[in-house]
N, C-alpha and C positions, 0 to 999 in steps of 0.2 A: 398144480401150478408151482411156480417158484418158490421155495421157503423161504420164508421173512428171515432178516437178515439182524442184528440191532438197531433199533426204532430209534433213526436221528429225530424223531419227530416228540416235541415238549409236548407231552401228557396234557396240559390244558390247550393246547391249538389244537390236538388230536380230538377232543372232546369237543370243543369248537366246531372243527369239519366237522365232524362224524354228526353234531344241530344242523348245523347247514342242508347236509346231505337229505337227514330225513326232512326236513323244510321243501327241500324241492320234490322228494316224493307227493309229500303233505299238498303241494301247492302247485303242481302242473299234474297230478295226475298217473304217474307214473311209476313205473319199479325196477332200482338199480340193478343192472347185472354184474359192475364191477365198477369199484372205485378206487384209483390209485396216486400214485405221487409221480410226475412226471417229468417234473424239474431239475436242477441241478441236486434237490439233497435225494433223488434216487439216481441222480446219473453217479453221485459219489464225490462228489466235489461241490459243497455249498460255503457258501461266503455265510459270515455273521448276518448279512442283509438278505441274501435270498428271500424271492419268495416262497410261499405254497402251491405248488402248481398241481393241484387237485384235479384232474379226470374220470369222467365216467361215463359210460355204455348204458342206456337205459332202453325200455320197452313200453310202449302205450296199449290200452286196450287195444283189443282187437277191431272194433266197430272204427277205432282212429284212423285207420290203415286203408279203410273200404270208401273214405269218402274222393267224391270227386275229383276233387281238387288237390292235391297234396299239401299237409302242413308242415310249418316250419322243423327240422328233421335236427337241430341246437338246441341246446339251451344255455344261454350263457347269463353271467353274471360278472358286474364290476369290481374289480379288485379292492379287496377293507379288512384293515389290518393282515395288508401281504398276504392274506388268503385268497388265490385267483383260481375260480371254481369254475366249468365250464364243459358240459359233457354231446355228445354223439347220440340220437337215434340208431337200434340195431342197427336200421334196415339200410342206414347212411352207411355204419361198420361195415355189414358185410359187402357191400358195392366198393369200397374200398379196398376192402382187403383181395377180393378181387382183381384187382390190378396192381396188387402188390405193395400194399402203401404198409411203407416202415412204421410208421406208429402206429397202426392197430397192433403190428408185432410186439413194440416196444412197450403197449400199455399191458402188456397180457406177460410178458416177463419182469414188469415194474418190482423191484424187491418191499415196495411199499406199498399196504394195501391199507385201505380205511373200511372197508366191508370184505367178508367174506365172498368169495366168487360163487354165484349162480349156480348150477352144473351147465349152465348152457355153456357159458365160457369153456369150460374142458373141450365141448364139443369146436368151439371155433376155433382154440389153438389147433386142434388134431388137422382140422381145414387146413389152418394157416401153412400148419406141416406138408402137409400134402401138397400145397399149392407152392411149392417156396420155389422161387426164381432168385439167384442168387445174385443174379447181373443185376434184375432191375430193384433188388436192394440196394446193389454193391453201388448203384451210380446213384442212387436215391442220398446216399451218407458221403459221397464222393463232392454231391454238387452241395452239398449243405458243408462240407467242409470246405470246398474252395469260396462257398459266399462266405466264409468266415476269417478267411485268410487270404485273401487273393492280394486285399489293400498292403502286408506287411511282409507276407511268407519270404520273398526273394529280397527284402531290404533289411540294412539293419537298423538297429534301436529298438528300446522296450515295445513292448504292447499290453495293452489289459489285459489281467489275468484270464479274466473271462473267456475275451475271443481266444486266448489257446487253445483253453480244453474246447473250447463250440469245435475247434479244428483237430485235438488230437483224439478225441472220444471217433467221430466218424472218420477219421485217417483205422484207427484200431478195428473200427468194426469191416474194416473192407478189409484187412488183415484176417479177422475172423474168418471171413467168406472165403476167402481164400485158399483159408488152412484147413477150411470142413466145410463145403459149397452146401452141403446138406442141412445145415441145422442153421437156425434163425442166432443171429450175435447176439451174447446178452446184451442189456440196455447199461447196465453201472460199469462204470469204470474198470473198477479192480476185478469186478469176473471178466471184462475182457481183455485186463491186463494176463490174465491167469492162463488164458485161452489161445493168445495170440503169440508162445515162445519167444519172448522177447529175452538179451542181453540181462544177465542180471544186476549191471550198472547202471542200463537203461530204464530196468524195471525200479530200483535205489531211486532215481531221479524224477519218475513222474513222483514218488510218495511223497518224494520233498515237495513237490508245487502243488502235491493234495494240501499239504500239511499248510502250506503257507496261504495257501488260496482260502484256508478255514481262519487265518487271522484279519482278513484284510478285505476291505468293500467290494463289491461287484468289478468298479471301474478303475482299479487300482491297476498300478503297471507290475508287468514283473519281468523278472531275468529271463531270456532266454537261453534255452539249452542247444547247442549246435546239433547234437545227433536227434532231439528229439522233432526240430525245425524239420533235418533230413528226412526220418520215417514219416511225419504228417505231408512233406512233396512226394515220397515215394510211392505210398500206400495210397494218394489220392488220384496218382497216375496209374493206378494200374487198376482199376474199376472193369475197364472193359478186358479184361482177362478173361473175368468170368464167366462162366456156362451158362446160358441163357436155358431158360425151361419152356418151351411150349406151353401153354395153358391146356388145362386138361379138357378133352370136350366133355366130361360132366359136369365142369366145375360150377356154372351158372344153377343146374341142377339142384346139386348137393347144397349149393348154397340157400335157395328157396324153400327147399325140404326140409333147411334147419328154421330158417325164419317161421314158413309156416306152422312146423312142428310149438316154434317158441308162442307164438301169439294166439295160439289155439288153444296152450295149456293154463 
C-alpha cells in the first residue's frame, strides 16, 4: 500500500484513535482490516479546525453473515473532540467497489493509516486494479466537484476556502484519469499535483492556498486564482472523455471468492 507520508496527525489524538479503534473491536465484535484518515489532513489541505475523519473496513464472524436477516453492514459513531469515527462492513466494500465507488479507492491509497493493513486489503486494491473504470471515476470526482462549485465557479467574489479545494482536489483527479486512465488518482493533493503536469506557476499557486488554508478556519474566504478557477471548469468538463471499462464478467466471482476466502480464515 501507499507509504506514509509525515504524520500531520498530534501523537496524543493518534493515541486517542488508535483507543477508540480498539474499543470498537472490543465492543461490536469485530476485526479492523484497515483504518485510515480521510479528511482534509490526508487530502493535504487541513484548516487549524479540521476534523478527524477516521475510516475503517471491518469483518464480523463468520456465523454473522449466515443469518437470515441481514445486519446492519455500518458502524458509526458521533463526532467528540473532532474525532469523527465511522467505518464500512467488508462485505458493504466489496459491492461497492464493484461499481466503482471512488472511496473504497481513496480509503486504500489514504497516506494516513492508524492500523496496519490486513493482507486482505492488498488483495482488494489488486481488485480495485483490475476492475478500474476510469469514466465512472472520472464523473464520480466530476459531480462532486461541480456540487461544490456550481453556486460560485462562473461568478465573481471570494468563496470559502474550503469549497475550493472540495472543487480543485476532484477538478485534478479527472486530470489524473485522463493522463493515465489506467491507474486509480491518488487521494492527497500534492501527489496529484505531481501527477497531473501541471504549469509550474500554477503548481506555485495551489501551495500558496495550501499554506494559507493551514492558517485560517474551515469557513474562511479566500482569493481567488483566475487560472486555477479555469482548470477546476475545465477538468470538470471533461469527465466524459473517458474510456469507459466494461465490467469484467468474473468480477462478481473474484469478488465473493475474496469475501469468502476472508470470513472463513
Amino acid at each position: 500500500m501507499t507509504a506514509q507520508v509525515h504524520d500531520p496527525i498530534d501523537p496524543a489524538v493518534r493515541r486517542e484513535i488508535e483507543t477508540r479503534l480498539d474499543a470498537v473491536e472490543a465492543t461490536q465484535g469485530v476485526r479492523l482490516l484497515m483504518a485510515i484518515e480521510s479528511g482534509s489532513r490526508a487530502w493535504g489541505f487541513p484548516s487549524p479546525d479540521s476534523d478527524y475523519d477516521v475510516r475503517f473496513v471491518y469483518v464480523r464472524p463468520r456465523d454473522w453473515y449466515l443469518s437470515l436477516a441481514p445486519g446492519r453492514d455500518v458502524i458509526e459513531h458521533p463526532i467528540v473532540d473532532e474525532i469523527d469515527l465511522n467505518g464500512w462492513d467488508v462485505r458493504k466494500t466489496l459491492g461497492l467497489l464493484l461499481r466503482s465507488n471512488a472511496v473504497v479507492s481513496e480509503w486504500m491509497l489514504s497516506p494516513i493509516r492508524y492500523r496496519a493493513d490486513d493482507p486482505f486489503i492488498g488483495k482488494l486494491a489488486a481488485l480495485a486494479d483490475d476492475l478500474l473504470d476510469p469514466r465512472a471515476l472520472a464523473l464520480h470526482y466530476a459531480n462532486l466537484g461541480r456540487a461544490a462549485s456550481n453556486r460560485w465557479l462562473d461568478r465573481p467574489g471570494d468563496v470559502p476556502v474550503k469549497k475550493y479545494f472540495y472543487a480543485l482536489r476532484p477538478a485534478l483527479a479527472v486530470r489524473a484519469l485522463r493522463l493515465r486512465p489506467d491507474a486509480r488518482p491518488p487521494m492527497n493533493l500534492q501527489a496529484l499535483v505531481e501527477v497531473t503536469e501541471l504549469p509550474a506557476a500554477l503548481v506555485e499557486q495551489i501551495a500558496l492556498l495550501v499554506a494559507a488554508k493551514s492558517r485560517t478556519n474551515e469557513l474562511s474566504n479566500g482569493t481567488r486564482v483566475p487560472e486555477i478557477d479555469a482548470l477546476i471548469g475545465d477538468e470538470l468538463g471533461r469527465a466524459a472523455e473517458l474510456p469507459a471499462t466494461p465490467m469484467r464478467a468474473d468480477a462478481e466471482a473474484r469478488a465473493s471468492e475474496l469475501f469468502v476466502e476472508l470470513v472463513n480464515s
